[in-house]
VEXLUM-382441 format. One record per atom (N, C-alpha, C): x, y, z; residue in three letters; atom name; residue number from 1. Coordinates in nm, 3 decimals. Each point is the difference from the previous one (the first is absolute). Layout:
N
        X        Y        Z  zamar  mifi  rodren
        X        Y        Z    ALA    CA     NUM
...
This chain:
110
        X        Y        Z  zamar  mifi  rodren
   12.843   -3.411   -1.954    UNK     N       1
    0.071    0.086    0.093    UNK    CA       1
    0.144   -0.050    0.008    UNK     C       1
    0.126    0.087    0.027    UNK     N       2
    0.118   -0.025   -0.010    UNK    CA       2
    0.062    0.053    0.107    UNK     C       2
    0.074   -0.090    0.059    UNK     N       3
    0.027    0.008    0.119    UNK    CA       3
    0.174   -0.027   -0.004    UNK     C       3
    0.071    0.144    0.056    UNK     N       4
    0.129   -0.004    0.021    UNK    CA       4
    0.044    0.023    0.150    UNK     C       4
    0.100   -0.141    0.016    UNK     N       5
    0.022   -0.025    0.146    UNK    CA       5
    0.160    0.072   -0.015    UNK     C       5
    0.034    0.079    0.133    UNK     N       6
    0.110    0.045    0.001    UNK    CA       6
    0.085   -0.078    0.174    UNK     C       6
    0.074   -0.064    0.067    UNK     N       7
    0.029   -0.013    0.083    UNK    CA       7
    0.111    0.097    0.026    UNK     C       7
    0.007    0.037    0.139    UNK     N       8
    0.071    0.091    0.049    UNK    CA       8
    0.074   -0.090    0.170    UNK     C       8
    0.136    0.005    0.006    UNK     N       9
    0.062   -0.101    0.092    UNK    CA       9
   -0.054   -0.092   -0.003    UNK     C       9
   -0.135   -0.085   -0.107    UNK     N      10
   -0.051   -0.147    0.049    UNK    CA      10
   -0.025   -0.044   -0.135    UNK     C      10
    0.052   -0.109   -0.061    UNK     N      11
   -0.027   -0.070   -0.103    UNK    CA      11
   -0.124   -0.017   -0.012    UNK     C      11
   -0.045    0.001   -0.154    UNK     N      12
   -0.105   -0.017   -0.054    UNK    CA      12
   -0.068   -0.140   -0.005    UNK     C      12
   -0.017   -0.115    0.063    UNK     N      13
    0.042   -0.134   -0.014    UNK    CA      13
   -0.150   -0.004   -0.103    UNK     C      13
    0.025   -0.139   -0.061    UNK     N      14
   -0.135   -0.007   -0.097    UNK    CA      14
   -0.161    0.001    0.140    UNK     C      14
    0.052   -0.055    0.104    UNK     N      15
   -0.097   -0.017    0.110    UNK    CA      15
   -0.039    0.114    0.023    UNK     C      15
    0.061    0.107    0.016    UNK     N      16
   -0.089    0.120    0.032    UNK    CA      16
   -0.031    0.069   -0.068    UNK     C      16
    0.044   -0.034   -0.182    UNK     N      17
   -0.036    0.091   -0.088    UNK    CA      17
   -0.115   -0.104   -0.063    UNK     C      17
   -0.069   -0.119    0.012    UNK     N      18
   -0.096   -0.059    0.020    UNK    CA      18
   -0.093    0.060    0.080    UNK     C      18
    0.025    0.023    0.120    UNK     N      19
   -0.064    0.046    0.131    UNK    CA      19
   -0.087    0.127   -0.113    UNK     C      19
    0.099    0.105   -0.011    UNK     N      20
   -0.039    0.121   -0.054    UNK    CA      20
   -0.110   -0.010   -0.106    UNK     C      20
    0.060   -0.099   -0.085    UNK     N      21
   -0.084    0.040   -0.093    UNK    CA      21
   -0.154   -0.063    0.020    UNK     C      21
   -0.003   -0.115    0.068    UNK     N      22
   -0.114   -0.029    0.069    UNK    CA      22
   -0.106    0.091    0.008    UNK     C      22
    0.078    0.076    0.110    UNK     N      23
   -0.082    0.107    0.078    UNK    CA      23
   -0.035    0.133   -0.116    UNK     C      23
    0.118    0.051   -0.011    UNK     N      24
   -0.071    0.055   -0.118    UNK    CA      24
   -0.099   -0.011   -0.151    UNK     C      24
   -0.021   -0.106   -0.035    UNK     N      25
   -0.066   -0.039   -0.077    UNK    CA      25
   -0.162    0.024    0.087    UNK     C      25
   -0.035   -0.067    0.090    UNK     N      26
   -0.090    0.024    0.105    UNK    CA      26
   -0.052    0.137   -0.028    UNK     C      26
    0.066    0.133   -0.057    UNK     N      27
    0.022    0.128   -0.032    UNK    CA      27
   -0.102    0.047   -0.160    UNK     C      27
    0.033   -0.110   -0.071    UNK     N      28
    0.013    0.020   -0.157    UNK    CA      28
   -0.153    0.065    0.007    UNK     C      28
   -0.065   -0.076    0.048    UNK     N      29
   -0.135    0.042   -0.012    UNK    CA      29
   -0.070    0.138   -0.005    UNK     C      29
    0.069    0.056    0.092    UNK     N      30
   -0.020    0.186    0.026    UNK    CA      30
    0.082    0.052   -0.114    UNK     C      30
    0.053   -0.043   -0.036    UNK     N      31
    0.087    0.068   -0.146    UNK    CA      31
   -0.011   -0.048   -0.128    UNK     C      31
   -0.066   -0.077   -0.021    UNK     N      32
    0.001   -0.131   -0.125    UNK    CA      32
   -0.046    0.158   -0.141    UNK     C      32
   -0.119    0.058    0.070    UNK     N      33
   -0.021    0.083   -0.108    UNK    CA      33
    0.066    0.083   -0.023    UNK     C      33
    0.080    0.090    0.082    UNK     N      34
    0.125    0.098   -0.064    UNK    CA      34
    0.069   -0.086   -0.031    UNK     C      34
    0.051   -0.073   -0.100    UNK     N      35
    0.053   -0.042   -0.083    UNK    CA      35
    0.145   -0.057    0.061    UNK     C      35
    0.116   -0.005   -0.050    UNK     N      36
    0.121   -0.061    0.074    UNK    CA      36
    0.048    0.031    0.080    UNK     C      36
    0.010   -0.012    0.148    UNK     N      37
    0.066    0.059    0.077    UNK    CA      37
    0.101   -0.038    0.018    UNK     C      37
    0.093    0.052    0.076    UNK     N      38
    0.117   -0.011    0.034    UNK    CA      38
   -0.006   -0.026    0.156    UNK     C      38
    0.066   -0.078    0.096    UNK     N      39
    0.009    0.044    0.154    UNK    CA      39
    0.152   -0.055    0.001    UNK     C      39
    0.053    0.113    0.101    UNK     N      40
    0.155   -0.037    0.045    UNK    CA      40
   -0.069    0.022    0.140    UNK     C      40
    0.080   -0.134    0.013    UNK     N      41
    0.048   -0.058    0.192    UNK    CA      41
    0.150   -0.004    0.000    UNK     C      41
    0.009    0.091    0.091    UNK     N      42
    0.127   -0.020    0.121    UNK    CA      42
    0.009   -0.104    0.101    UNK     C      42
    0.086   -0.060   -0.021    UNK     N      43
    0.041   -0.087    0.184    UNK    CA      43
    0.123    0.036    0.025    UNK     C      43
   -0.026   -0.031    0.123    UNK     N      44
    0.127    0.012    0.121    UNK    CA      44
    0.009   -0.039    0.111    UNK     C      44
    0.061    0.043    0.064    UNK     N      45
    0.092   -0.023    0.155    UNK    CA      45
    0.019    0.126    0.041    UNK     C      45
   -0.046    0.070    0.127    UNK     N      46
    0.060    0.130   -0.051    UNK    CA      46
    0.103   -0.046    0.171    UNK     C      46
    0.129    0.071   -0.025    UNK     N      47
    0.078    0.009    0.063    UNK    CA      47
   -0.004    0.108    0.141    UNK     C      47
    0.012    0.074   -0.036    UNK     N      48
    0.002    0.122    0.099    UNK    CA      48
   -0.161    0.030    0.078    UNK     C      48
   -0.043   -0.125    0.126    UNK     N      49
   -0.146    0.046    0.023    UNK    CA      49
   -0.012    0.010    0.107    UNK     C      49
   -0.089    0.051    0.096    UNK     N      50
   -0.008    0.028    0.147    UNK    CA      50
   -0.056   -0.110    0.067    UNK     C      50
   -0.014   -0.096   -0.074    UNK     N      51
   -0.070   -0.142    0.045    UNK    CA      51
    0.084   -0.078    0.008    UNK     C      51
    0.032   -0.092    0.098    UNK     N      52
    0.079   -0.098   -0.010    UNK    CA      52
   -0.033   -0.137   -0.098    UNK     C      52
    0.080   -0.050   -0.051    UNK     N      53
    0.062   -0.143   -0.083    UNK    CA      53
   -0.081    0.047   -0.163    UNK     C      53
   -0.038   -0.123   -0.059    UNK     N      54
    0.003    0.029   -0.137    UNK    CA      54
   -0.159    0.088   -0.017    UNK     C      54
    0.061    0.115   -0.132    UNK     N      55
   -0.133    0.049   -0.011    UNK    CA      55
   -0.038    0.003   -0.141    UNK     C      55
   -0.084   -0.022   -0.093    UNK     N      56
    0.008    0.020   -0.147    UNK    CA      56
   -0.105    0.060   -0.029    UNK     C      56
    0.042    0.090   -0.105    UNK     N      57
   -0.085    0.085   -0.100    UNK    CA      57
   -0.057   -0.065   -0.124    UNK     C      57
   -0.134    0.062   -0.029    UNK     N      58
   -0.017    0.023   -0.089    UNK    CA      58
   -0.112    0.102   -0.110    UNK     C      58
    0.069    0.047   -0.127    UNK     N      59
   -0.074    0.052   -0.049    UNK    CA      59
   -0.043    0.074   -0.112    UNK     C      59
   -0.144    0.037   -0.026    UNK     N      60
   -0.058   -0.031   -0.132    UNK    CA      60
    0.005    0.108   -0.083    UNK     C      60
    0.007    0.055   -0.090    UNK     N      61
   -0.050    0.088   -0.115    UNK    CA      61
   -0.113   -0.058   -0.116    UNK     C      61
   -0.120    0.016   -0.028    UNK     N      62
   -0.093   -0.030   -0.078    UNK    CA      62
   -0.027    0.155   -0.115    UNK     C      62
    0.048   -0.003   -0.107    UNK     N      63
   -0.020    0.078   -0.127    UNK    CA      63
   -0.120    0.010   -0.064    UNK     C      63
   -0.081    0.073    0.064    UNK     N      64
   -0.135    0.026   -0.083    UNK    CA      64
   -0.056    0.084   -0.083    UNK     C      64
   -0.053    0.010   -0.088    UNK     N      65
    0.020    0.135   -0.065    UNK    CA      65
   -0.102    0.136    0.093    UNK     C      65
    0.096    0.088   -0.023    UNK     N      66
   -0.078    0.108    0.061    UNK    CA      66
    0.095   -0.025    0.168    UNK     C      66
    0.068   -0.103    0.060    UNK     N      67
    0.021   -0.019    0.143    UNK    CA      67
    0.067   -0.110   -0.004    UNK     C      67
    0.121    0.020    0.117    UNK     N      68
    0.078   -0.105    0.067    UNK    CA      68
   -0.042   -0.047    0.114    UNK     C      68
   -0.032   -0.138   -0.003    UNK     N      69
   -0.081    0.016    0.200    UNK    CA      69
    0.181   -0.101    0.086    UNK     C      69
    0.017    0.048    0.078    UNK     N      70
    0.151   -0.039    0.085    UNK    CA      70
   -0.083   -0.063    0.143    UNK     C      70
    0.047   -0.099   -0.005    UNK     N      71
   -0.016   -0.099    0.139    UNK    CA      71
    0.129   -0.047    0.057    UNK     C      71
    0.061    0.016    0.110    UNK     N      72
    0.102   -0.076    0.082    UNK    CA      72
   -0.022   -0.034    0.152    UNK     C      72
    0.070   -0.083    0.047    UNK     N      73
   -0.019   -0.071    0.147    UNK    CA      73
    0.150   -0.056    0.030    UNK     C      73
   -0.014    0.028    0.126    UNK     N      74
    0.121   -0.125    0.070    UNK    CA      74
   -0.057   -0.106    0.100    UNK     C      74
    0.062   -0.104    0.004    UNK     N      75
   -0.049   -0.061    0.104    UNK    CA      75
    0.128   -0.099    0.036    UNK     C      75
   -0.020   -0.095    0.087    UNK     N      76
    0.084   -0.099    0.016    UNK    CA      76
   -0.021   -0.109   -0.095    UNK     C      76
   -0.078    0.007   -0.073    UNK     N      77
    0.025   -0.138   -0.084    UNK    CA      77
   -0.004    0.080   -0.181    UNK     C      77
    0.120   -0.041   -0.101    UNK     N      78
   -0.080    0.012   -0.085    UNK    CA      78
   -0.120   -0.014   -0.107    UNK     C      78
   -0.045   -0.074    0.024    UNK     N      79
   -0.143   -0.067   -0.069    UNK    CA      79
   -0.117    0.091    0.095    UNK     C      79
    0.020   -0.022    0.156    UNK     N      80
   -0.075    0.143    0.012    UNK    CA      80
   -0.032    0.140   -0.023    UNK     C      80
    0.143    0.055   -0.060    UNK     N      81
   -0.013    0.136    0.010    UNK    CA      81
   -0.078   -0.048   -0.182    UNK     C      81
    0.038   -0.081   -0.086    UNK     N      82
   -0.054   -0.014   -0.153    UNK    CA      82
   -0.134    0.013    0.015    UNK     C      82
   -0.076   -0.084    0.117    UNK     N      83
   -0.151   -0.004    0.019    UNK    CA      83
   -0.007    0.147    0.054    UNK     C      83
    0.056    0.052    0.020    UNK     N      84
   -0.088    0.148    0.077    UNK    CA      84
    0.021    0.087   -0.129    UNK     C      84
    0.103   -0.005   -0.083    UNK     N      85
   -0.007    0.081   -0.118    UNK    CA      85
   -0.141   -0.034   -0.087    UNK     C      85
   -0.012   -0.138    0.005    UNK     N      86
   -0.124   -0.050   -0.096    UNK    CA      86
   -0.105    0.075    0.063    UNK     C      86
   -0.005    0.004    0.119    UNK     N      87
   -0.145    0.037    0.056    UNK    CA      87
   -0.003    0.156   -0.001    UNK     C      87
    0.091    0.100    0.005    UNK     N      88
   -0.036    0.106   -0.032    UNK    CA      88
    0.025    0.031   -0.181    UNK     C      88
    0.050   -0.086    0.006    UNK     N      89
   -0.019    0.055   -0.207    UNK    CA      89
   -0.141   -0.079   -0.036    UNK     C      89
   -0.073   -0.086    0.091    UNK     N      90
   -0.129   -0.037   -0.063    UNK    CA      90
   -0.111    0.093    0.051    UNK     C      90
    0.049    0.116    0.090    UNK     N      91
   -0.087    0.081    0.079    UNK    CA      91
    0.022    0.158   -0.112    UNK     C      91
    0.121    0.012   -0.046    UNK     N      92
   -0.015    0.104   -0.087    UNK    CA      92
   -0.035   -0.031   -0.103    UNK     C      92
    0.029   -0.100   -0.104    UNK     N      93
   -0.047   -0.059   -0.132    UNK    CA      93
   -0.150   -0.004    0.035    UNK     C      93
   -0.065   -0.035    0.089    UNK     N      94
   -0.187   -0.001   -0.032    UNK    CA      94
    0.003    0.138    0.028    UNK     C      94
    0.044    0.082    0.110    UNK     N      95
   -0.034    0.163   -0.045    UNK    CA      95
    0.012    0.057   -0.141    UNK     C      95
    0.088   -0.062   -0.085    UNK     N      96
    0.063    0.080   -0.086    UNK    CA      96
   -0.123   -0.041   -0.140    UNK     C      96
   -0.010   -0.158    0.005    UNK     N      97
   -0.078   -0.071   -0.092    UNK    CA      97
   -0.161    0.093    0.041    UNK     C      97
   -0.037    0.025    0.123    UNK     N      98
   -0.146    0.005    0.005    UNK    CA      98
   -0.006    0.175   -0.059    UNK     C      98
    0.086    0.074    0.016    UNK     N      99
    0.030    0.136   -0.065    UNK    CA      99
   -0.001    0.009   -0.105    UNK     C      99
    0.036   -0.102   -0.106    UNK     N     100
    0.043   -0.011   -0.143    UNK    CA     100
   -0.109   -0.033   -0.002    UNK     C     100
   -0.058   -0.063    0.057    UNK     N     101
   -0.130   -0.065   -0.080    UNK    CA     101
   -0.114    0.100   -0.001    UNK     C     101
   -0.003    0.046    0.149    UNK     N     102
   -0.128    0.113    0.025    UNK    CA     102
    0.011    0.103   -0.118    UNK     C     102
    0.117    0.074   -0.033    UNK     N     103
    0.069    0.076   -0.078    UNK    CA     103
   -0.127   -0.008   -0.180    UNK     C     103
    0.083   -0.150   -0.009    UNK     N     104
   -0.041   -0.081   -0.124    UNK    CA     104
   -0.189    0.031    0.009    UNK     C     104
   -0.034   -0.054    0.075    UNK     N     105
   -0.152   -0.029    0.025    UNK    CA     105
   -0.027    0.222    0.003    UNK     C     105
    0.001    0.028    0.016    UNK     N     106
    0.002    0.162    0.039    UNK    CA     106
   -0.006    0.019   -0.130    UNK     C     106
    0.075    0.020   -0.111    UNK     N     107
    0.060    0.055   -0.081    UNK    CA     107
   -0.111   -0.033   -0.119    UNK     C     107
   -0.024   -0.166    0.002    UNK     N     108
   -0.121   -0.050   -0.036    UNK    CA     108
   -0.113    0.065   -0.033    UNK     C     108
   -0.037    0.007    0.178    UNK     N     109
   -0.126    0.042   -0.055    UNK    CA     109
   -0.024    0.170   -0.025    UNK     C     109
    0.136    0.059    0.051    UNK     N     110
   -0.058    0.184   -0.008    UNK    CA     110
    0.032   -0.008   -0.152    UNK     C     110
């Protein structure tokens, strides 16, 4: 799996593009069989928010064939909003994997 980090107002430092890929790897598993994926992560800061002091974004695009699944979050920390992207891209990737598979198994036996 291939993973492109983009920062937006917040440097990419190797620490949080460690962080990322961590977590996303955690991922590979629901995708290992469609073959190479691609995921782009966004980070940020976003400037203009109705919340007071620092707020950061982030977020995902996963390239699957047949479907793009998109996850984003803000929160006050960035490493949190990264964990909330992981956890809903690990909530659509097993929807998506158990579909492909039922699909597969279906096709099988009719």
């Amino acid at each position: 799996m291939k993973t492109i980090i983009k920062g937006i107002k917040t440097k990419v430092t190797p620490e949080i593009e460690s962080y990322i890929e961590k977590k996303i790897t955690e991922l590979e598993k629901f995708v290992s069989r469609f073959g190479d994926i691609t995921v782009f992560i966004e980070i940020g800061q976003s400037t203009f928010h109705h919340k007071h002091g620092d707020i950061f974004f982030a977020k995902a695009d996963v390239k699957l064939p047949k479907k793009t699944i998109h996850a984003e979050a803000e929160m006050n920390d960035l490493f949190s909003a990264i964990d909330k992207i992981k956890d809903e891209l690990k909530i659509e990737l097993r929807k998506y994997k158990d579909k492909a598979v039922s699909e597969i198994y279906r096709q099988t036996k009719g």
